[in-house]
C-alpha positions as a Markdown table, in Angstrom:
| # | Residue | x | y | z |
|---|---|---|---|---|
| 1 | Unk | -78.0 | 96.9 | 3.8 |
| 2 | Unk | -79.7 | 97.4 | 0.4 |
| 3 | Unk | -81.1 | 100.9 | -0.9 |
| 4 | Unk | -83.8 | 100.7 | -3.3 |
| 5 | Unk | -86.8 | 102.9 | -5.6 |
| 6 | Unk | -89.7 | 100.9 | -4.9 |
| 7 | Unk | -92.9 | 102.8 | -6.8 |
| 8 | Unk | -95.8 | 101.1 | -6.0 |
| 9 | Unk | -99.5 | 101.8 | -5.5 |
| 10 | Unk | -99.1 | 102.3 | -2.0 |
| 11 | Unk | -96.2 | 104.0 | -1.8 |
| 12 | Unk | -93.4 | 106.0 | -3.3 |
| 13 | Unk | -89.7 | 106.4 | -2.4 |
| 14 | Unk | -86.6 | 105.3 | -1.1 |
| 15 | Unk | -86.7 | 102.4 | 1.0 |
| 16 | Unk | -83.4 | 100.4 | 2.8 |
| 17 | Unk | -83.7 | 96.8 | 3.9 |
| 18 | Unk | -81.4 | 95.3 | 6.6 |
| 19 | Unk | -80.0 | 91.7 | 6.7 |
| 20 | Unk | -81.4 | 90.9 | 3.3 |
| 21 | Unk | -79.0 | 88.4 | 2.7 |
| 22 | Unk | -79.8 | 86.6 | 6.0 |
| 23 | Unk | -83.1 | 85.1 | 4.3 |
| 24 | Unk | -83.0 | 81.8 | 3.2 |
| 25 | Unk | -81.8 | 81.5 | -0.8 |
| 26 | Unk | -84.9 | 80.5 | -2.7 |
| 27 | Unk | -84.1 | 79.6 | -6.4 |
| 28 | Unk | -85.7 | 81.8 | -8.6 |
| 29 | Unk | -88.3 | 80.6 | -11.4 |
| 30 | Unk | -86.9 | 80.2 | -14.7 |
| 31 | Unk | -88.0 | 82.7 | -17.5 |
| 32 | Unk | -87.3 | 82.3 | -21.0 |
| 33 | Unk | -87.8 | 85.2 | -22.5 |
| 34 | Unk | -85.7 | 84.7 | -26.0 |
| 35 | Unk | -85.5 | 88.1 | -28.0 |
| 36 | Unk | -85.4 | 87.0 | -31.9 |
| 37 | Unk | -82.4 | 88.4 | -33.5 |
| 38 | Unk | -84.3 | 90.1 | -36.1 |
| 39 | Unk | -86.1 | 92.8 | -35.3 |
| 40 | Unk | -88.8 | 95.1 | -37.4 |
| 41 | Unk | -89.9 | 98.9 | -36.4 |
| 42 | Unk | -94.2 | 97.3 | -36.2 |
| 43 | Unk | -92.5 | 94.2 | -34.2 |
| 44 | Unk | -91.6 | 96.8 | -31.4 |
| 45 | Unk | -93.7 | 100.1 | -32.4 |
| 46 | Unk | -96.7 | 98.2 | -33.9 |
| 47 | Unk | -99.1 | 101.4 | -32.6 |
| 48 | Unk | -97.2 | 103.5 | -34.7 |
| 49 | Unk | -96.4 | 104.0 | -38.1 |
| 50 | Unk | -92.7 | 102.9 | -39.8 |
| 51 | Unk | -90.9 | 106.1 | -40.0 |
| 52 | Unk | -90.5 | 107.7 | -43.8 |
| 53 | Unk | -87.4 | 108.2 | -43.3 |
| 54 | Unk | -84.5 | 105.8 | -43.9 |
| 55 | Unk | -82.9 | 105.7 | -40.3 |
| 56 | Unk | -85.0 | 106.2 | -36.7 |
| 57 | Unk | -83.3 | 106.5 | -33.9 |
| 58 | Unk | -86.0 | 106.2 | -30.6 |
| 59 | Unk | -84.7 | 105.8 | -26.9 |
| 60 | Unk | -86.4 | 104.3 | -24.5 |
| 61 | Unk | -86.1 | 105.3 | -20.9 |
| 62 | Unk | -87.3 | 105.6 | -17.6 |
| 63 | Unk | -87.7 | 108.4 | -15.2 |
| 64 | Unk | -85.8 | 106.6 | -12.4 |
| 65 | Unk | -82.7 | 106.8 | -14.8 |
| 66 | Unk | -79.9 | 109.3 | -13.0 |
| 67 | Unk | -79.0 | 109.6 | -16.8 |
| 68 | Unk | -82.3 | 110.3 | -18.5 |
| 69 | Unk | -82.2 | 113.8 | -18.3 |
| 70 | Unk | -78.6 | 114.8 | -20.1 |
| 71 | Unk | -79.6 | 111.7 | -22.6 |
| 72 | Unk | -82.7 | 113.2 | -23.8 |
| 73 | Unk | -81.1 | 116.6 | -24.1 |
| 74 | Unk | -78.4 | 115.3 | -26.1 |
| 75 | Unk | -81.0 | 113.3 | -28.4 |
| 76 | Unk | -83.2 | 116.6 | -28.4 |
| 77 | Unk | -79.8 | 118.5 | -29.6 |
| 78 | Unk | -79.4 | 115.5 | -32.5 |
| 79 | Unk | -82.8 | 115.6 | -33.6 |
| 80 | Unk | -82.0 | 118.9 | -33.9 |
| 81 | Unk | -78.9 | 119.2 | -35.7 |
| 82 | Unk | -80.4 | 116.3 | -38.2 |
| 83 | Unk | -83.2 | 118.3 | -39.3 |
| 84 | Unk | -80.6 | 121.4 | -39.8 |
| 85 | Unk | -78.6 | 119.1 | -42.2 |
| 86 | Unk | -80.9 | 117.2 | -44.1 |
| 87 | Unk | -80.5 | 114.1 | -42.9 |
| 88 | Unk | -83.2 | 111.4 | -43.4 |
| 89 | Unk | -83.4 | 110.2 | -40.1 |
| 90 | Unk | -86.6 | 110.1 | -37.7 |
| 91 | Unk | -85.4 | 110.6 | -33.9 |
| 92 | Unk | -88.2 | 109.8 | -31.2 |
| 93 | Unk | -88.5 | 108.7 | -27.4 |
| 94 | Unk | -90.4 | 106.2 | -25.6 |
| 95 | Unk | -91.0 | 105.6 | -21.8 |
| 96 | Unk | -90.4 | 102.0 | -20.3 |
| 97 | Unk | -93.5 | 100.6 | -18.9 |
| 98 | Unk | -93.0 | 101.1 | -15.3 |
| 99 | Unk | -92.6 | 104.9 | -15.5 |
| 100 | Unk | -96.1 | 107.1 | -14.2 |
| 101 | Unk | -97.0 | 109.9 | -16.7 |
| 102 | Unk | -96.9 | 112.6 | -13.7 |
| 103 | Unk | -93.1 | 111.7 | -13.2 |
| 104 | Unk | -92.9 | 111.3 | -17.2 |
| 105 | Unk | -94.5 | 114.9 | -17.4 |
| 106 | Unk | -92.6 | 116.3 | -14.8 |
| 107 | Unk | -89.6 | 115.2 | -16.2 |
| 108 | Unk | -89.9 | 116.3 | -19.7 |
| 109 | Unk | -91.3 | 119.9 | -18.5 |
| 110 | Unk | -88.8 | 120.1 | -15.9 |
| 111 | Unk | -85.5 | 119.5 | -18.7 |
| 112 | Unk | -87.6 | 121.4 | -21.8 |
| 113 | Unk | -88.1 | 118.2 | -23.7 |
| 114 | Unk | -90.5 | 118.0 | -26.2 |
| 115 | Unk | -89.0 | 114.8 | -28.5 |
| 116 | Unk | -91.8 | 112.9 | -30.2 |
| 117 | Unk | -92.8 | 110.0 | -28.1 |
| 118 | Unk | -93.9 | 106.3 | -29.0 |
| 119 | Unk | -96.0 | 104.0 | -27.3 |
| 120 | Unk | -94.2 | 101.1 | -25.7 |
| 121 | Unk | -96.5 | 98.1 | -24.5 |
| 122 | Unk | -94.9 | 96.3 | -21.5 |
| 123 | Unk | -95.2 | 93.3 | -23.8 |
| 124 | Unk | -92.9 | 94.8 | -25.9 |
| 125 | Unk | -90.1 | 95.8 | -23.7 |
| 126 | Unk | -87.8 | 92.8 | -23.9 |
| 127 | Unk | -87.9 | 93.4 | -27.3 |
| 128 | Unk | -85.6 | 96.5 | -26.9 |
| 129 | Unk | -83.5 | 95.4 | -24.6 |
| 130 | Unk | -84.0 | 98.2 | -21.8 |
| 131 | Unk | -85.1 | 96.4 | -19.1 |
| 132 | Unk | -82.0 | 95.9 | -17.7 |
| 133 | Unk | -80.0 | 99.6 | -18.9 |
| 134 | Unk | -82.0 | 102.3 | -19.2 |
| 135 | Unk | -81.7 | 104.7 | -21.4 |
| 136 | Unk | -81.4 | 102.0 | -24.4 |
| 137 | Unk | -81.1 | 103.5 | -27.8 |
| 138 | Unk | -82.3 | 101.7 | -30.7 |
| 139 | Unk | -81.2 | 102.5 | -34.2 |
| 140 | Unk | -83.7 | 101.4 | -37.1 |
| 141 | Unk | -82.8 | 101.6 | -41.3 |
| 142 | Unk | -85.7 | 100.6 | -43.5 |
| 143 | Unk | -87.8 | 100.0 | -40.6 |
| 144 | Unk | -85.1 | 96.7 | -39.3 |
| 145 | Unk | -83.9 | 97.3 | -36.2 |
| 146 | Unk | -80.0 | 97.4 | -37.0 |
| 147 | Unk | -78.3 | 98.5 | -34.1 |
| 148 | Unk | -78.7 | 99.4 | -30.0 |
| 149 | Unk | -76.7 | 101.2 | -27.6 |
| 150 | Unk | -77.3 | 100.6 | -23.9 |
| 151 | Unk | -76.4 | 103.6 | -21.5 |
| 152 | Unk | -76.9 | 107.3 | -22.1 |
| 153 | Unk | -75.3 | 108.5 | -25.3 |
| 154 | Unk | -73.9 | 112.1 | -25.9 |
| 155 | Unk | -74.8 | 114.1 | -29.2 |
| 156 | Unk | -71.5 | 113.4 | -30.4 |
| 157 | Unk | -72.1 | 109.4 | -29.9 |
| 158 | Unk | -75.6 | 109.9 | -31.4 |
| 159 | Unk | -73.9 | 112.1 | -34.3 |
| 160 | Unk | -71.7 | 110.2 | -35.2 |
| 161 | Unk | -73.4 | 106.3 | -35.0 |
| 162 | Unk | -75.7 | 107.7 | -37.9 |
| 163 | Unk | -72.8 | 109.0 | -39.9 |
| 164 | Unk | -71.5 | 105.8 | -39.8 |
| 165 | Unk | -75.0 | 104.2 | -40.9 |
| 166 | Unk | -75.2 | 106.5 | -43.2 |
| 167 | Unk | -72.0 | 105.5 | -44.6 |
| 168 | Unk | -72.9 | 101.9 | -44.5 |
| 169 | Unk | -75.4 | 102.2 | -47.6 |
């Protein structure tokens, strides 16, 4: 038995299917979809212009994350302590393509999130390597895409990754 989110047009929910593995294997088609190793802030964020400051951090995340919420509150609480302590860093959100904006709305409302949020063309997803773990960090200096961090990270995990950054001038 398998136990699924399926969001289509049509419909909306849970769903469970029964003796899935029972279907004959078919082999699957072969994508290559090769992610350069270096990446730039208008390779990813094209729509949207390269932050001022030295570092950006921007997650990118779904609403059918379980871990969304407490991730964007913890990245909300960084944003906030960053701006308390001077710190040159830009800190921002984008939504994976699949997400609707009602669920994205009702989300953000719901937890009292109001980070600034990027554009992020389906095209472009791959390129942060969230379509597999989602939320996916991304940590940008100069506008190159440096680091990423797959899975929900706590302040202190967001805190300190940019002290270290910082410390790698």
């Amino acid at each position: 038995r398998l136990s699924f989110r399926y969001d289509g047009d049509d419909y909306r929910g849970f769903m469970t299917a029964t003796d899935v593995l029972s279907a004959p294997a078919k082999p699957l088609p072969t994508v290559s979809q090769q992610v350069p190793a270096r990446r730039g802030w208008s390779d990813i964020f094209p729509e949207s212009p390269r932050p001022s400051e030295r570092l950006a951090l921007v997650m990118v995340w779904g609403t059918w994350s379980a871990h969304a919420p407490s991730a964007l509150a913890d990245l909300q609480r960084a944003r906030a302590y960053f701006a308390e302590h001077d710190a040159d860093v830009r800190v921002a959100m984008a939504t994976e393509p699949g997400s609707l904006e009602p669920d994205i709305t009702a989300m953000l409302t719901r937890y009292a999130i109001a980070l600034p949020r990027l554009p992020l063309a389906p095209e472009r997803l791959a390129l942060t390597e969230a379509h597999n773990q989602n939320p996916t960090t991304l940590l940008f200096r100069d506008g190159q895409l440096v680091d990423r961090r797959m899975g929900a990270q706590s302040f202190a995990e967001l805190r300190d990754w940019v002290a270290g950054q910082q410390l790698d001038r």
